[in-house]
PDB file of N, CA, C and O in Angstrom:
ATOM      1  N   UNK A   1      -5.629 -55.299 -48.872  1.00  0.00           N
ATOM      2  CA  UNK A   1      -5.620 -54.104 -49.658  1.00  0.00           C
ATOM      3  C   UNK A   1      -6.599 -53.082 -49.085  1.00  0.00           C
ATOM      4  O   UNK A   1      -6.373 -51.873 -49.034  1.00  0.00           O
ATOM      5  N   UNK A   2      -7.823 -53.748 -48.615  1.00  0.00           N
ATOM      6  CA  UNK A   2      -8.887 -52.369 -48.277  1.00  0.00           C
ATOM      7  C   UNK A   2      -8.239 -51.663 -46.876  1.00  0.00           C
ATOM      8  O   UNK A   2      -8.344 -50.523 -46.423  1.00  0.00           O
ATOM      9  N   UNK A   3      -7.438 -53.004 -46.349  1.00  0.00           N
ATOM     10  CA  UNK A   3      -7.045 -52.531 -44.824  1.00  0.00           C
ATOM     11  C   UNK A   3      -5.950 -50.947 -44.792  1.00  0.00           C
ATOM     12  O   UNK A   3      -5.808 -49.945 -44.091  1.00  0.00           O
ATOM     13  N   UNK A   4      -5.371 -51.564 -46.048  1.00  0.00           N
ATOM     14  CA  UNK A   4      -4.279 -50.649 -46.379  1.00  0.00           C
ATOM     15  C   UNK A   4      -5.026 -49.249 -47.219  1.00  0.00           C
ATOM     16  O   UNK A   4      -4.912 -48.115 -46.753  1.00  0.00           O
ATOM     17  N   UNK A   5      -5.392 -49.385 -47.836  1.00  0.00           N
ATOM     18  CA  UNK A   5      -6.356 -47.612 -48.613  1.00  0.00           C
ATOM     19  C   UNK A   5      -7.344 -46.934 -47.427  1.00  0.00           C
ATOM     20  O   UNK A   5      -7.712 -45.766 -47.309  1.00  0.00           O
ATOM     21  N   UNK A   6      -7.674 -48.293 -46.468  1.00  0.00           N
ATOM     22  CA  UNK A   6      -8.618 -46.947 -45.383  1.00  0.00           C
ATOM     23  C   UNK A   6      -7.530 -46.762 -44.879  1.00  0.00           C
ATOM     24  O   UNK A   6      -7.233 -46.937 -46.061  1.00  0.00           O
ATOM     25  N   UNK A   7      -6.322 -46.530 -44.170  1.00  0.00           N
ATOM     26  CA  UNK A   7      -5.361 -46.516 -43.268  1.00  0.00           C
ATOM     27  C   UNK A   7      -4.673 -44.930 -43.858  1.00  0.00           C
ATOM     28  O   UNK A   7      -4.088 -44.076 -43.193  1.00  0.00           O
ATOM     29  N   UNK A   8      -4.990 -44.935 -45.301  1.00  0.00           N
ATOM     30  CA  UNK A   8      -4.600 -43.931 -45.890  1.00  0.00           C
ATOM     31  C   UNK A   8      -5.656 -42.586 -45.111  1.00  0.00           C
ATOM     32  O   UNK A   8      -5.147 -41.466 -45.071  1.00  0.00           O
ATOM     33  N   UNK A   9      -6.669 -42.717 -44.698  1.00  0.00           N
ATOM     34  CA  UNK A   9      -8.172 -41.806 -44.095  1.00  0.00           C
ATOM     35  C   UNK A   9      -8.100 -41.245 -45.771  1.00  0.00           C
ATOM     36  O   UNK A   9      -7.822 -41.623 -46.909  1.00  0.00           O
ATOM     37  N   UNK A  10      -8.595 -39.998 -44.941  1.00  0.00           N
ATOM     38  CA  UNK A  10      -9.319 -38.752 -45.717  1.00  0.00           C
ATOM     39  C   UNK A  10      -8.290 -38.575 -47.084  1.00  0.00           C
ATOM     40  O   UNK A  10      -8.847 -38.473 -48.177  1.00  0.00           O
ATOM     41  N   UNK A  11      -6.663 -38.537 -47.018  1.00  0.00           N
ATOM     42  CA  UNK A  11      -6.219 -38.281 -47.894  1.00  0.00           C
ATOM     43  C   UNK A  11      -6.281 -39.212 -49.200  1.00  0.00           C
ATOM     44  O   UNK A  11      -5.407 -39.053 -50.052  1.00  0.00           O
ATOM     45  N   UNK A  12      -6.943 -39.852 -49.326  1.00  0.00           N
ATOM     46  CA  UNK A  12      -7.715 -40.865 -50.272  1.00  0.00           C
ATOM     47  C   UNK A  12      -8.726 -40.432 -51.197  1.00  0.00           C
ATOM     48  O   UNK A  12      -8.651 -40.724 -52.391  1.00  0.00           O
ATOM     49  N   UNK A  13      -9.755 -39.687 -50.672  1.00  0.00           N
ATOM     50  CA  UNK A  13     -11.158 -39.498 -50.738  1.00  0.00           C
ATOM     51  C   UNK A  13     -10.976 -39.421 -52.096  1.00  0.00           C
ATOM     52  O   UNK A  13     -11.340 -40.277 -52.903  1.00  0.00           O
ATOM     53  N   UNK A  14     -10.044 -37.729 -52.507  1.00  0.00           N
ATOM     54  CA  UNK A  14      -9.928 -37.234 -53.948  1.00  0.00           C
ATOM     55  C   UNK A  14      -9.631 -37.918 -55.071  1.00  0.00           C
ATOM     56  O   UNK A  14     -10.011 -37.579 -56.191  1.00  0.00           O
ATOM     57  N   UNK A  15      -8.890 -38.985 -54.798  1.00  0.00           N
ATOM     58  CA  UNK A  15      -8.439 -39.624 -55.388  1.00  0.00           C
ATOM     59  C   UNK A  15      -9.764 -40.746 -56.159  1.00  0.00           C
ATOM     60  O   UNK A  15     -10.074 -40.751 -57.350  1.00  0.00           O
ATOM     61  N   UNK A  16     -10.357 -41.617 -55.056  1.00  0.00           N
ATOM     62  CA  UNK A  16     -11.351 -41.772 -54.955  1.00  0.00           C
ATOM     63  C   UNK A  16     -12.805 -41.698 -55.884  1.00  0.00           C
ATOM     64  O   UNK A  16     -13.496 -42.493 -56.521  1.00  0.00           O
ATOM     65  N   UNK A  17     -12.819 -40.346 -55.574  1.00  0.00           N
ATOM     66  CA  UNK A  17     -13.724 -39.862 -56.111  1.00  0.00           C
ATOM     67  C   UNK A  17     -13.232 -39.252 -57.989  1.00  0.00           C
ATOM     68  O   UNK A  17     -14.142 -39.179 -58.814  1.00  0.00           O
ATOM     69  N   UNK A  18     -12.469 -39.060 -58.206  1.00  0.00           N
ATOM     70  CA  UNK A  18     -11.472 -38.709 -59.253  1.00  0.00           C
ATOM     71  C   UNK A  18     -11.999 -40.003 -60.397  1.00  0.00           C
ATOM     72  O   UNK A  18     -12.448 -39.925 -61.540  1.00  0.00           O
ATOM     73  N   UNK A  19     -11.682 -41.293 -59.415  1.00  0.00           N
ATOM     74  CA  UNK A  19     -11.660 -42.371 -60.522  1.00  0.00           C
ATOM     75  C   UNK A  19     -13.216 -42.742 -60.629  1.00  0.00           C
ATOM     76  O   UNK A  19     -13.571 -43.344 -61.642  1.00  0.00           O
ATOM     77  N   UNK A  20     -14.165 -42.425 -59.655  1.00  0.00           N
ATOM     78  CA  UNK A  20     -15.390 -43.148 -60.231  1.00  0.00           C
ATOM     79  C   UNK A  20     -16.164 -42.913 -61.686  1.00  0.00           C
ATOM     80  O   UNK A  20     -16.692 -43.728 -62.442  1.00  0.00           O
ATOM     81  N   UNK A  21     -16.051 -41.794 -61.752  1.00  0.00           N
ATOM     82  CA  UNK A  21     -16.601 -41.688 -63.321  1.00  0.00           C
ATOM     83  C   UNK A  21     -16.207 -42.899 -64.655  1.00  0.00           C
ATOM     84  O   UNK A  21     -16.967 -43.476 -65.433  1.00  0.00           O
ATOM     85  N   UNK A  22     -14.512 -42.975 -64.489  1.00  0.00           N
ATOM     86  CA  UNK A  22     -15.015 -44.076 -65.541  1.00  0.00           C
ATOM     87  C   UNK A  22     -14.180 -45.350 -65.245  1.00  0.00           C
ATOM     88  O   UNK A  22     -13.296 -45.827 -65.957  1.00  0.00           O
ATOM     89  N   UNK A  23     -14.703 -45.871 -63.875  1.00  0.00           N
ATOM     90  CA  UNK A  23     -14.386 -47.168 -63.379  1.00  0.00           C
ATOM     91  C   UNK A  23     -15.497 -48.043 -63.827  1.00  0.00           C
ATOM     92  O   UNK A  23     -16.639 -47.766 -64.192  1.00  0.00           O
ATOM     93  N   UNK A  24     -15.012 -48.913 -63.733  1.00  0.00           N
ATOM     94  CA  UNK A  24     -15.986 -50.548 -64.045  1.00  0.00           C
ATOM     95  C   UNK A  24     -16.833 -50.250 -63.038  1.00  0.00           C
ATOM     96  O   UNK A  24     -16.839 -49.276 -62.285  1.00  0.00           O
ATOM     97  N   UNK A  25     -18.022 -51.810 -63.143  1.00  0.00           N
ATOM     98  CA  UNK A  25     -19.156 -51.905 -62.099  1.00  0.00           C
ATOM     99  C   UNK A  25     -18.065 -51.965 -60.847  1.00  0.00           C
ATOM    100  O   UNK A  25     -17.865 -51.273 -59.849  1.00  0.00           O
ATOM    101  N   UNK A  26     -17.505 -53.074 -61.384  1.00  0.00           N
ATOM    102  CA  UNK A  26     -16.821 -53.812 -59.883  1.00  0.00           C
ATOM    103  C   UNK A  26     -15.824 -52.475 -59.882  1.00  0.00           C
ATOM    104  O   UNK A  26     -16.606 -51.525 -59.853  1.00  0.00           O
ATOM    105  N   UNK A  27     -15.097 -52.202 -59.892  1.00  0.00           N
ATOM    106  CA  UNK A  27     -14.530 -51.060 -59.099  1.00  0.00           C
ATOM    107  C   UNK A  27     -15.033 -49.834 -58.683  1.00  0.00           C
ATOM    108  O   UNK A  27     -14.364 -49.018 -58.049  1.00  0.00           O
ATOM    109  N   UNK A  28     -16.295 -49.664 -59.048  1.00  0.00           N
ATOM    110  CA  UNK A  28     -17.355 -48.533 -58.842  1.00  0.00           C
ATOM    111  C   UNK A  28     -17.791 -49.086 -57.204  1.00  0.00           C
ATOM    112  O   UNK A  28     -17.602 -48.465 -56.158  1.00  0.00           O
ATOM    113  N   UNK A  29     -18.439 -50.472 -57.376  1.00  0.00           N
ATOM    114  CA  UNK A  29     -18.259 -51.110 -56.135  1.00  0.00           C
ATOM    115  C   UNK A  29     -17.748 -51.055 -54.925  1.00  0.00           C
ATOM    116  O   UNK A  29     -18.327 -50.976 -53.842  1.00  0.00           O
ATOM    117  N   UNK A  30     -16.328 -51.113 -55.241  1.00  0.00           N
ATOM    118  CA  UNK A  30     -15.759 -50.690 -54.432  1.00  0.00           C
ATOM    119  C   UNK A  30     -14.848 -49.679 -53.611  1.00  0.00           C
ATOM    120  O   UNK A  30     -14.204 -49.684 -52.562  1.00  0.00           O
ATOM    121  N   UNK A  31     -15.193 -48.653 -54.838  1.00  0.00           N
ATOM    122  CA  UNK A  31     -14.958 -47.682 -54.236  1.00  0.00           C
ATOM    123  C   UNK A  31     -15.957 -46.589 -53.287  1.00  0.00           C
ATOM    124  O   UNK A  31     -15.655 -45.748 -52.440  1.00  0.00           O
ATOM    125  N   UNK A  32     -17.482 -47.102 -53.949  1.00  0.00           N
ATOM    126  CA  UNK A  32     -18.111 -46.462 -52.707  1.00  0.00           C
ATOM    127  C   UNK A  32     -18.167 -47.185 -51.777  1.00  0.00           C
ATOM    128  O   UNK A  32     -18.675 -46.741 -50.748  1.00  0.00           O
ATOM    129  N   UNK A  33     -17.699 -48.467 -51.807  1.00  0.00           N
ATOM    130  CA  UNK A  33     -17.672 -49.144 -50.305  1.00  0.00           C
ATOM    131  C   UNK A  33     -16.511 -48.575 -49.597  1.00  0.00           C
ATOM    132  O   UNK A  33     -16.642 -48.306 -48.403  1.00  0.00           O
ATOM    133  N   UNK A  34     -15.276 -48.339 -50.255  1.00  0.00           N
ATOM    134  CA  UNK A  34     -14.607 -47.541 -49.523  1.00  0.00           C
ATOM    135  C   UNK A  34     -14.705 -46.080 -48.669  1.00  0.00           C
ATOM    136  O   UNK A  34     -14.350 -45.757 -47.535  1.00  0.00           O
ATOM    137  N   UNK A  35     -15.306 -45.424 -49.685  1.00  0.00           N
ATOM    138  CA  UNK A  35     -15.687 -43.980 -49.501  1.00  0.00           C
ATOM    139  C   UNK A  35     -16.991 -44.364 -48.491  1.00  0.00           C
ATOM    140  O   UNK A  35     -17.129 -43.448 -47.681  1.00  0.00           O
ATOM    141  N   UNK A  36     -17.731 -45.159 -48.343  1.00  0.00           N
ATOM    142  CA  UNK A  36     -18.357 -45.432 -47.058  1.00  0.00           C
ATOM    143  C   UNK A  36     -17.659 -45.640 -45.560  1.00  0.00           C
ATOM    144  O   UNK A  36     -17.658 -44.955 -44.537  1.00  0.00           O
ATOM    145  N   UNK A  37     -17.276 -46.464 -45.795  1.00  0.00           N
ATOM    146  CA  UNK A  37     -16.136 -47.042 -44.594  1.00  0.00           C
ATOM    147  C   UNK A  37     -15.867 -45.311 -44.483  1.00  0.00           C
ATOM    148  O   UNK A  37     -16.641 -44.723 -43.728  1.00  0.00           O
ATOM    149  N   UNK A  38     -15.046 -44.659 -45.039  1.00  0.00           N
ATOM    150  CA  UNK A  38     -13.869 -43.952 -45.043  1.00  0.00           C
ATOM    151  C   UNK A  38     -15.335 -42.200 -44.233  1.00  0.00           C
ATOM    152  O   UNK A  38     -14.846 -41.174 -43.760  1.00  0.00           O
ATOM    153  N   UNK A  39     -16.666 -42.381 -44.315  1.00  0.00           N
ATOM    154  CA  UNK A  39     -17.092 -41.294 -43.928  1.00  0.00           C
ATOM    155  C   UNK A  39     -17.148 -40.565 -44.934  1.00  0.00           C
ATOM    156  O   UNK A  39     -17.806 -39.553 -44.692  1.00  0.00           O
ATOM    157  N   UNK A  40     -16.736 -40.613 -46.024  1.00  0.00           N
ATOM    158  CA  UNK A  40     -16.423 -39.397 -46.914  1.00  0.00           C
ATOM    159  C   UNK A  40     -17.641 -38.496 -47.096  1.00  0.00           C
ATOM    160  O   UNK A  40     -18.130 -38.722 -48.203  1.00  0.00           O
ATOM    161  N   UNK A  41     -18.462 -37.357 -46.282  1.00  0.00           N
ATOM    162  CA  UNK A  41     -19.760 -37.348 -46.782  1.00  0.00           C
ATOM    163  C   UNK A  41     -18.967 -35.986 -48.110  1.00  0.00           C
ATOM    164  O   UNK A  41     -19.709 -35.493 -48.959  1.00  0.00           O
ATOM    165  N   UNK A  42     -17.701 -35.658 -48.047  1.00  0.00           N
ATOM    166  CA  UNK A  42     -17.665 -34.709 -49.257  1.00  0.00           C
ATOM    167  C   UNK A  42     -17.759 -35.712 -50.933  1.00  0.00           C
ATOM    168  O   UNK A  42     -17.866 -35.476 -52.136  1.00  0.00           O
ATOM    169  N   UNK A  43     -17.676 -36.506 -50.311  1.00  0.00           N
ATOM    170  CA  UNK A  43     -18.018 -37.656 -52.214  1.00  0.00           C
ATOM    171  C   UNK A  43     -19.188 -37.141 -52.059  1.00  0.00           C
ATOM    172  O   UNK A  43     -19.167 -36.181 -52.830  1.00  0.00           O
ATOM    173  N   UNK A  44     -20.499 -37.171 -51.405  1.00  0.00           N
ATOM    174  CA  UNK A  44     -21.475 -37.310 -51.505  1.00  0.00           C
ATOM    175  C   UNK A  44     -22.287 -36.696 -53.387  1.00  0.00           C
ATOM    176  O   UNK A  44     -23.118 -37.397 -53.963  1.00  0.00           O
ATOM    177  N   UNK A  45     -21.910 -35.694 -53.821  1.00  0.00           N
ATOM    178  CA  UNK A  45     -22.336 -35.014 -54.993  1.00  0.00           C
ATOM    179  C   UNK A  45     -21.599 -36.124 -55.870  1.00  0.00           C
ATOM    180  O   UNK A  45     -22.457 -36.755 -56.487  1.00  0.00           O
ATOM    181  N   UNK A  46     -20.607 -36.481 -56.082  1.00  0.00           N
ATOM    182  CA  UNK A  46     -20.296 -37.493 -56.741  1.00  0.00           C
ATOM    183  C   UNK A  46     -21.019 -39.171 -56.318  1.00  0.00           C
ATOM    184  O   UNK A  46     -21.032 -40.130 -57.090  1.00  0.00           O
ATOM    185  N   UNK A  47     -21.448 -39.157 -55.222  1.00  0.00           N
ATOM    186  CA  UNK A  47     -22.373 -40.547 -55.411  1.00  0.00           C
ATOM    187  C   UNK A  47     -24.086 -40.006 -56.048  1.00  0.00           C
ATOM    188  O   UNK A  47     -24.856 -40.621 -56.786  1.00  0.00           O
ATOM    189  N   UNK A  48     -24.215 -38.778 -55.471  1.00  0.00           N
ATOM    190  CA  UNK A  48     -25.883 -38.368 -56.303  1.00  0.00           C
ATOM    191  C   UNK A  48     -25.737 -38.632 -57.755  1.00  0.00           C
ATOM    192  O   UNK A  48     -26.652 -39.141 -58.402  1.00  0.00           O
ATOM    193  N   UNK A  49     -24.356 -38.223 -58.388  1.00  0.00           N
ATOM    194  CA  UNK A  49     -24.639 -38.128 -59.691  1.00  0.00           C
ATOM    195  C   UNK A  49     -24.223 -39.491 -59.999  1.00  0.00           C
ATOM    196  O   UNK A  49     -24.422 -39.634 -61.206  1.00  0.00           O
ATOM    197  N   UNK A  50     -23.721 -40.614 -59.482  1.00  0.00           N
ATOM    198  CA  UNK A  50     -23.401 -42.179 -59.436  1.00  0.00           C
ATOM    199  C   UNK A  50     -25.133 -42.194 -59.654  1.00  0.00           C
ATOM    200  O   UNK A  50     -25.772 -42.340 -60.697  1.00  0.00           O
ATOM    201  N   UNK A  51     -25.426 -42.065 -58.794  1.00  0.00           N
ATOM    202  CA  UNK A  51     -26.599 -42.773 -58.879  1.00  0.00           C
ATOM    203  C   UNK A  51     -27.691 -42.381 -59.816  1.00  0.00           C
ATOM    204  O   UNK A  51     -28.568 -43.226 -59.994  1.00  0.00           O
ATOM    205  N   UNK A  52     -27.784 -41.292 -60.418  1.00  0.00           N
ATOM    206  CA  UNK A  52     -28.390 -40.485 -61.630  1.00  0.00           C
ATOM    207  C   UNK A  52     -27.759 -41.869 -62.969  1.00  0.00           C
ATOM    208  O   UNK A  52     -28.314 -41.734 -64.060  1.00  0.00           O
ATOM    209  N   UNK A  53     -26.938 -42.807 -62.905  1.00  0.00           N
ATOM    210  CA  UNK A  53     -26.055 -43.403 -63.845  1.00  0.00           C
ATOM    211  C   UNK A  53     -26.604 -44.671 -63.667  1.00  0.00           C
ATOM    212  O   UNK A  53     -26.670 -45.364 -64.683  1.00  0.00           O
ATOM    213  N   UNK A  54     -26.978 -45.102 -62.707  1.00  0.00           N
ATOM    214  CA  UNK A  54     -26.961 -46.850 -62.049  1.00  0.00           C
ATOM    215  C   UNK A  54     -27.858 -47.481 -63.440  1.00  0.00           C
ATOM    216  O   UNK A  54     -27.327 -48.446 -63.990  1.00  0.00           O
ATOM    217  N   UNK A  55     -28.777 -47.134 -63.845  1.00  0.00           N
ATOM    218  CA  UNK A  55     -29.435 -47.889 -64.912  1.00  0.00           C
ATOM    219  C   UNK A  55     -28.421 -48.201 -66.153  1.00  0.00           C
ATOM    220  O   UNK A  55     -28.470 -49.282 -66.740  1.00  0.00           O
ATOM    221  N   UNK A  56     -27.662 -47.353 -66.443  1.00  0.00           N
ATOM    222  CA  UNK A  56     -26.531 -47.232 -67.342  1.00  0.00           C
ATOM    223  C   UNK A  56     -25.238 -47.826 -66.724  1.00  0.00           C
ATOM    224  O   UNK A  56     -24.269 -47.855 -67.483  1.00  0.00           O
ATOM    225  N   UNK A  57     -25.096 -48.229 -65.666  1.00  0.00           N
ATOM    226  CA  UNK A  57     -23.880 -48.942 -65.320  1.00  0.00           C
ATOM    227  C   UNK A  57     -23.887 -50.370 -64.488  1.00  0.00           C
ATOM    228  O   UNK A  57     -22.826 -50.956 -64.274  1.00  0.00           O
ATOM    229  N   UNK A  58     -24.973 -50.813 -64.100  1.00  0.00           N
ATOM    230  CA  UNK A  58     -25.273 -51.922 -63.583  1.00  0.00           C
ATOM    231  C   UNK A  58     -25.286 -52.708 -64.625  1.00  0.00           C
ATOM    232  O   UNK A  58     -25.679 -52.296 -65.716  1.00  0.00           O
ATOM    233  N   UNK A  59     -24.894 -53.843 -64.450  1.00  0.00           N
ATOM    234  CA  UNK A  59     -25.015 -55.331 -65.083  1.00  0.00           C
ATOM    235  C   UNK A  59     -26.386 -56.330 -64.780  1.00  0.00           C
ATOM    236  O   UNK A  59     -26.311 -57.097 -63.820  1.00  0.00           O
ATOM    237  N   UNK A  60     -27.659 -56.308 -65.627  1.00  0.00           N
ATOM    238  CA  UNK A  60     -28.419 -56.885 -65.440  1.00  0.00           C
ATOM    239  C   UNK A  60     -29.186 -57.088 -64.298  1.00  0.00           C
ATOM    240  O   UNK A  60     -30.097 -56.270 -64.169  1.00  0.00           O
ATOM    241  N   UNK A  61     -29.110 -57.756 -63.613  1.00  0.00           N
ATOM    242  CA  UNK A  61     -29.784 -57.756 -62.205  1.00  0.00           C
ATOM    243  C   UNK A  61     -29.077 -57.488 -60.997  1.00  0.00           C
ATOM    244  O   UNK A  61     -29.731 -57.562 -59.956  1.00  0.00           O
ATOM    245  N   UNK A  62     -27.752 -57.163 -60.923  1.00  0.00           N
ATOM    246  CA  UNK A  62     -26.987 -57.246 -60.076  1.00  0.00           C
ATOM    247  C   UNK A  62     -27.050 -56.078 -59.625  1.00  0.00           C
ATOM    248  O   UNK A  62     -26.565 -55.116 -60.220  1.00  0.00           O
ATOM    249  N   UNK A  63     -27.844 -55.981 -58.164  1.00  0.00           N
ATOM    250  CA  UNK A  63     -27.922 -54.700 -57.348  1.00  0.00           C
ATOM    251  C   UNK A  63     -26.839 -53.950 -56.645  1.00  0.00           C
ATOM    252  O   UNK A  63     -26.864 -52.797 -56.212  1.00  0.00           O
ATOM    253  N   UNK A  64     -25.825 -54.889 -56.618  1.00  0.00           N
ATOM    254  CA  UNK A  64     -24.369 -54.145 -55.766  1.00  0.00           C
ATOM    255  C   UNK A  64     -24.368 -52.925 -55.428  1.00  0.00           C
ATOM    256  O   UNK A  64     -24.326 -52.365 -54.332  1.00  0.00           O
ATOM    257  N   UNK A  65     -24.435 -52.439 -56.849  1.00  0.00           N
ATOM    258  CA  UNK A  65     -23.613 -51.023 -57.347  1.00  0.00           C
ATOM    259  C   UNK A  65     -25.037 -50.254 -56.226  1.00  0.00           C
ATOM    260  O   UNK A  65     -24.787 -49.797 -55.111  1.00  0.00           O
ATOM    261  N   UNK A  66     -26.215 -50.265 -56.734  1.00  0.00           N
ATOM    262  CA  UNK A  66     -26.969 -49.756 -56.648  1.00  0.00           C
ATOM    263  C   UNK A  66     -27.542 -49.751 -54.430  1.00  0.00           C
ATOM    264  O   UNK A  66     -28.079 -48.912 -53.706  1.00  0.00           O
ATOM    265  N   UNK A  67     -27.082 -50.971 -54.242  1.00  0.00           N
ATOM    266  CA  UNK A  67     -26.953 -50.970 -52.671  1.00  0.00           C
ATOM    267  C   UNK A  67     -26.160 -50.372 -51.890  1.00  0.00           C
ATOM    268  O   UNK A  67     -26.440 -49.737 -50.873  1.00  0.00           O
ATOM    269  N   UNK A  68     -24.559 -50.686 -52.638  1.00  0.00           N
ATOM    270  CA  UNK A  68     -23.872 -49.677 -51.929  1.00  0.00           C
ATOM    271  C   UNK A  68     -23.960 -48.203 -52.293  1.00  0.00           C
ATOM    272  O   UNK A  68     -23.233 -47.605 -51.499  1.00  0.00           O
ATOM    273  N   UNK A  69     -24.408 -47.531 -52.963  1.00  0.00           N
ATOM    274  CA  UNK A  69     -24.768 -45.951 -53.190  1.00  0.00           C
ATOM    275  C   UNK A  69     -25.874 -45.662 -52.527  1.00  0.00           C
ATOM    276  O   UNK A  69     -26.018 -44.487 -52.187  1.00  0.00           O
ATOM    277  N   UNK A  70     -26.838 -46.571 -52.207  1.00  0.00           N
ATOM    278  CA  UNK A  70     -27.719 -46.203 -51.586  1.00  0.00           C
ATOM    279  C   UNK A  70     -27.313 -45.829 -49.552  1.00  0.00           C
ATOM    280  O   UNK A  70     -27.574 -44.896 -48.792  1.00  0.00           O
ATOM    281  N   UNK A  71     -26.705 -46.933 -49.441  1.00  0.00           N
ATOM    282  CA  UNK A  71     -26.180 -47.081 -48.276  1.00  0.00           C
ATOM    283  C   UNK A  71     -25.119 -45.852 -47.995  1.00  0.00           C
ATOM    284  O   UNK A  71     -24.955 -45.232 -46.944  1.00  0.00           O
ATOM    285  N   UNK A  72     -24.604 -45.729 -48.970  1.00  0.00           N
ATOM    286  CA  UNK A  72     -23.983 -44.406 -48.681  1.00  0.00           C
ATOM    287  C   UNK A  72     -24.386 -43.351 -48.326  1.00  0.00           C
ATOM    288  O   UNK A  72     -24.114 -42.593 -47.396  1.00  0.00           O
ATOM    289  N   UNK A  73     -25.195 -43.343 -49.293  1.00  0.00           N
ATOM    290  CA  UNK A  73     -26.289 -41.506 -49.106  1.00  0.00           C
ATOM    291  C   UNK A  73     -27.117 -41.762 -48.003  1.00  0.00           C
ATOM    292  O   UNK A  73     -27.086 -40.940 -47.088  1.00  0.00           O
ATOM    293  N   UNK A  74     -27.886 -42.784 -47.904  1.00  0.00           N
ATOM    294  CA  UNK A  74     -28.144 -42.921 -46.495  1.00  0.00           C
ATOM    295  C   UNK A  74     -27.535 -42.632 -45.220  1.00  0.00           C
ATOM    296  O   UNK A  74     -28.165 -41.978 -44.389  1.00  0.00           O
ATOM    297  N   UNK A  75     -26.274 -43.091 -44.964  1.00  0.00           N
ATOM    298  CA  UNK A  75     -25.589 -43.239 -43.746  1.00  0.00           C
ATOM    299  C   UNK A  75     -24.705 -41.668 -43.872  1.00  0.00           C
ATOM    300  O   UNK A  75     -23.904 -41.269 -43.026  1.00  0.00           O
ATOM    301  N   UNK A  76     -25.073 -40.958 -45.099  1.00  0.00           N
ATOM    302  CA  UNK A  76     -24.085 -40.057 -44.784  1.00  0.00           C
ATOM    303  C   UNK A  76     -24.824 -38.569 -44.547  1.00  0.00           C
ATOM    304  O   UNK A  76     -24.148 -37.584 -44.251  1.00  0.00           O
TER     305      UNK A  76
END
């Protein structure tokens, strides 16, 4: 499946970015892992404000969410 949504590139992103607001942890997950892979640095304002959220959307100790957004804004 991931092989197949990056294959889609850029015409993804919107979409993407569209659903993070009110996706689960785990699909929040993975969609900035996608939107990583994928370069997207135009998500980027939508991962700042992801991450303005992480205390409010993380599950207990589980850093995922909070690694891959970081890694994003980093690398992008």
């Amino acid at each position: 499946m991931t092989r197949e949504l990056l294959s889609i590139g850029d015409r993804i992103v919107p979409f993407l970015v569209a659903r993070l607001p009110e996706s689960s942890l785990d699909d929040a997950i993975y969609i900035v892992f996608l939107l990583g892979q994928l370069d997207a640095t135009e998500a980027r304002p939508a991962l700042l404000e992801l991450q303005s959220q992480l205390d409010d959307r993380s599950a207990g100790r589980d850093l995922t969410l909070r690694m891959q957004v970081e890694y994003f804004l980093r690398d992008t």
